[in-house]
N, C-alpha and C positions, 0 to 999 in steps of 0.2 A: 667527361665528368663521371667517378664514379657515383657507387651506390650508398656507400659511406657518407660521400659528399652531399648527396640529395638530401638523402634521409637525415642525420645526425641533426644539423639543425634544428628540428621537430620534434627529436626525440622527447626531452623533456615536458613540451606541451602535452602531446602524445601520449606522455604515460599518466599524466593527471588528469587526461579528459576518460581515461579508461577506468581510472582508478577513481576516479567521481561514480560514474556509472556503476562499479564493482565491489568496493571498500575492499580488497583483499590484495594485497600485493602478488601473489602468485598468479593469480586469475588475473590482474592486468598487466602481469609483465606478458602471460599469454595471448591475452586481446590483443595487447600491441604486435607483438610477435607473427599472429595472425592477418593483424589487419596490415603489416608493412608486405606481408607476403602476396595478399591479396592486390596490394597497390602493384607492387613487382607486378603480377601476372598480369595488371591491367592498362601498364601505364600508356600502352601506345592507344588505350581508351581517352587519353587526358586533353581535354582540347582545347585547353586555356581559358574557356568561359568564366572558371572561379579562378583563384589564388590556387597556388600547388597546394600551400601549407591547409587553406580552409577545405582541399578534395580530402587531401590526406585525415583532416582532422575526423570525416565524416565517416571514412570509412574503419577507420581506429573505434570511433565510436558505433558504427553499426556490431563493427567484429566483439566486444563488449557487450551490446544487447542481445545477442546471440548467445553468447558464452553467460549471461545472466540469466535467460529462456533456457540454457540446457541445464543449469543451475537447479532452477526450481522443480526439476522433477527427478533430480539425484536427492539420494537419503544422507543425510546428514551421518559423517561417520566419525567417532572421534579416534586420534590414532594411539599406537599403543600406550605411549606415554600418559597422555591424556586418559587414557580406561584405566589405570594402576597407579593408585597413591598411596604410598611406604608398600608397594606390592600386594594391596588391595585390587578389585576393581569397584570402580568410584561410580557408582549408579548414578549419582545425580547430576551424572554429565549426560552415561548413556540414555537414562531416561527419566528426564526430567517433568517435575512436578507441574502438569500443566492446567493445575485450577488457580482459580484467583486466588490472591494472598487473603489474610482479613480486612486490611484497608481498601483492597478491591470490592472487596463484599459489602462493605459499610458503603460504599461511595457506591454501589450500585443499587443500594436498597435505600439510601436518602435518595438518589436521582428519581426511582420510583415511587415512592411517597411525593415527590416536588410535582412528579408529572401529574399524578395521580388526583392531589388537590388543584393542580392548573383544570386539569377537565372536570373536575368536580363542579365548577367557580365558570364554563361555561355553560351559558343558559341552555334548558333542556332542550327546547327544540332544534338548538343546534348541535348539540353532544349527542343526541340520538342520529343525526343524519353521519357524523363521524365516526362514532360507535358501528354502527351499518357498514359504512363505505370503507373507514380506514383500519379499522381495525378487526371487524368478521369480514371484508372482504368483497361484500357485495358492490355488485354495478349501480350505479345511480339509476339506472332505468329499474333495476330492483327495490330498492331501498323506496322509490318511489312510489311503486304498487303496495309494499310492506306500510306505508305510511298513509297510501290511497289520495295522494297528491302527486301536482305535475312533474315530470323530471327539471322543470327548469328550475321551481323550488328548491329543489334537493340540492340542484347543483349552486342557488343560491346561499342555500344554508351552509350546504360543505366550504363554500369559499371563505364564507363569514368567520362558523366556526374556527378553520385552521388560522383566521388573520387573528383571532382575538388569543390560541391559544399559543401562538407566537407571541404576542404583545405581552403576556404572560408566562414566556419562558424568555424571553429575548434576556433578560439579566442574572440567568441562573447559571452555575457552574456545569456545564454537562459535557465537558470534556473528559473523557473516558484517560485515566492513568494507571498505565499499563508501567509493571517493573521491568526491566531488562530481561530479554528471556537468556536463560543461564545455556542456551547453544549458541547464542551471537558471541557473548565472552569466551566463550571456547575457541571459534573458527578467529576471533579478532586474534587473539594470543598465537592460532597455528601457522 
């Protein structure tokens, strides 16, 4: 049996479990490419305990996570085409605007007023041990002495407060909506 014959089968699975992991078709026809190569050099490792296709699978997708880890600490380049439009070069590809839009900014300054009257609206002896603990930072064994009562206190009030000022956000919109960053449309297109 050739290697054709092994491999080909798989191919297809193969490149969608890389291409799950990757989103860029170049980068997973690579992952595959790597990881059938990696299978080659190890196959007299194979010792039938799994399925050929489910070793294969694993190792396509390690070769993948790899090539996604070397990924994130290469600089994002766009190529020449992509830097000149009508023979410009197009800054707002090379370097894009990376503050919030205004509807970022609106939706993050209701979220803050929403939070803001949520702790408002818990009672003060418990907004003061959350205040202490979750938000300056302090240790409950601090916060404690700052209050001059037991740590066990403190640790009862922090527990309270956080349940009540959940019960009190549990129905608010605080899902953070983010636009497209204008380098994923770039690399989707490349």
């Amino acid at each position: 049996m050739g290697l054709d014959e092994l491999f080909a089968p798989h191919l297809p699975r193969l490149y969608r479990a890389a291409a799950q992991v990757l989103r860029h078709p170049q980068d997973s026809e690579d992952a595959l490419q790597e990881g059938l190569l990696a299978a080659f050099r190890h196959l007299d490792q194979f010792r039938g305990g799994a399925k050929f296709s489910t070793w294969l699978h694993s190792i396509v997708v390690n070769a993948a996570l790899m090539k996604l880890r070397h990924r994130k600490h290469e600089p994002i380049i766009a190529s020449r085409d992509e830097e000149r439009d009508g023979g410009e070069l197009n800054f707002e590809i090379l370097f894009p605007d990376q503050r919030p839009n205004p509807e970022e900014e609106y939706s993050d300054l209701e979220r803050s007023r929403a939070l803001e009257e949520a702790i408002r609206r818990v009672p003060e002896r418990y907004r003061a041990v959350l205040q202490m603990c979750d938000i300056e930072g302090l240790t409950e064994k601090e916060a404690a002495q700052r209050l001059r009562t037991a740590v066990s206190v403190v640790k009862a009030r922090r527990y309270r407060g956080r349940r009540m000022l959940l019960r009190r956000l549990r129905y608010m919109p605080f899902r953070r909506r983010r636009t497209k960053d204008p380098r994923s449309a770039v690399s989707a297109t490349s």
